[in-house]
N, C-alpha and C positions, 0 to 999 in steps of 0.2 A: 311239613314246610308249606307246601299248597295251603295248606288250611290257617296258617297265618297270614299269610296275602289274602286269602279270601278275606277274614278277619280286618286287616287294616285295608282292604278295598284295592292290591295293588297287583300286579302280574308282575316277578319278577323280567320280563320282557319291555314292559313300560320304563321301570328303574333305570334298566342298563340303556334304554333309549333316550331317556333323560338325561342321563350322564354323558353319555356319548354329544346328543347334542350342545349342552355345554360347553363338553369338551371344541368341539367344531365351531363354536358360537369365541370362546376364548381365544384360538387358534388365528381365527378370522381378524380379532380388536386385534393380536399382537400382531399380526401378518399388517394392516393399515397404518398401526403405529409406527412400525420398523419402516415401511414405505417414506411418513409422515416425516421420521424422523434425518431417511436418506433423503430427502427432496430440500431438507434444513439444511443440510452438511451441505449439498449441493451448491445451494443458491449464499451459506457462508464462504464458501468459495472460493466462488465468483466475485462473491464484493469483496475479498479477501483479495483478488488478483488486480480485479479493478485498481482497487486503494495502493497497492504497492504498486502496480503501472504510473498512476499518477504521483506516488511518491518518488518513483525513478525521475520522469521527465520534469519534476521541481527542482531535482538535483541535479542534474545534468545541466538546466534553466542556469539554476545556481555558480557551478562551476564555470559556465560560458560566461556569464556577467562577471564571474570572478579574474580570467583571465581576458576580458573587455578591459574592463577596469585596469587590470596592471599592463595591459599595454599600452593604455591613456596615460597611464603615472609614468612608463620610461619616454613616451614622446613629448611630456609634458619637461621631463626632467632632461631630455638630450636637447630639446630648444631651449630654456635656460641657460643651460652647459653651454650652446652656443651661441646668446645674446650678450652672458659674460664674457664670454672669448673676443665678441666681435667689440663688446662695449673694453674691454681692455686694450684690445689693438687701438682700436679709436682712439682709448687715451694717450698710448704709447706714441701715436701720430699727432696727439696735440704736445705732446711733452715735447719732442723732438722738435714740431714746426718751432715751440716758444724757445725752445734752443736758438734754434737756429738764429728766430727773427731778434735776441740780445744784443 
């Protein structure tokens, strides 16, 4: 066996140190990648919390204009209610006065 490494010029010692560092040299890229890849999850996130924060306070936005708004439409719609009323007595009071003044 020795006399084939002499042969192809190798020590088996060198081989397995070569492999070995490989091995460590591989270990290292996936150990930065897994890093690389937790700092992405990370930062998708965050804009992920971000985005829905702001999608909450559009909606809540939303819903306040919505019950702005319909409280405009019933005060809108109880002063008519009572322009009619008032504008009916009115009339009632002109009908009555031409009564009377026959």
């Amino acid at each position: 066996m020795a006399t084939t490494h002499k042969l192809c010029g190798t020590d088996p010692r060198v081989v397995d140190l070569e492999q070995q560092s490989a091995e460590r040299m591989f270990r290292k890229k996936e150990a930065n990648l897994n890093e690389l890849h937790m700092a992405q999850n990370l930062e998708e996130a965050s804009y992920l919390e971000t985005m829905f924060g702001l999608l909450n306070k559009v909606t809540e936005a939303k819903e306040v204009a919505t019950n702005e708004i319909f409280q405009l439409e019933i005060a809108h719609l109880k002063a008519a209610q009572s322009a009619n009323a008032e504008r009916a007595q009115h009339l009632h009071d002109l009908q009555a006065e031409a009564v009377l003044s026959k």
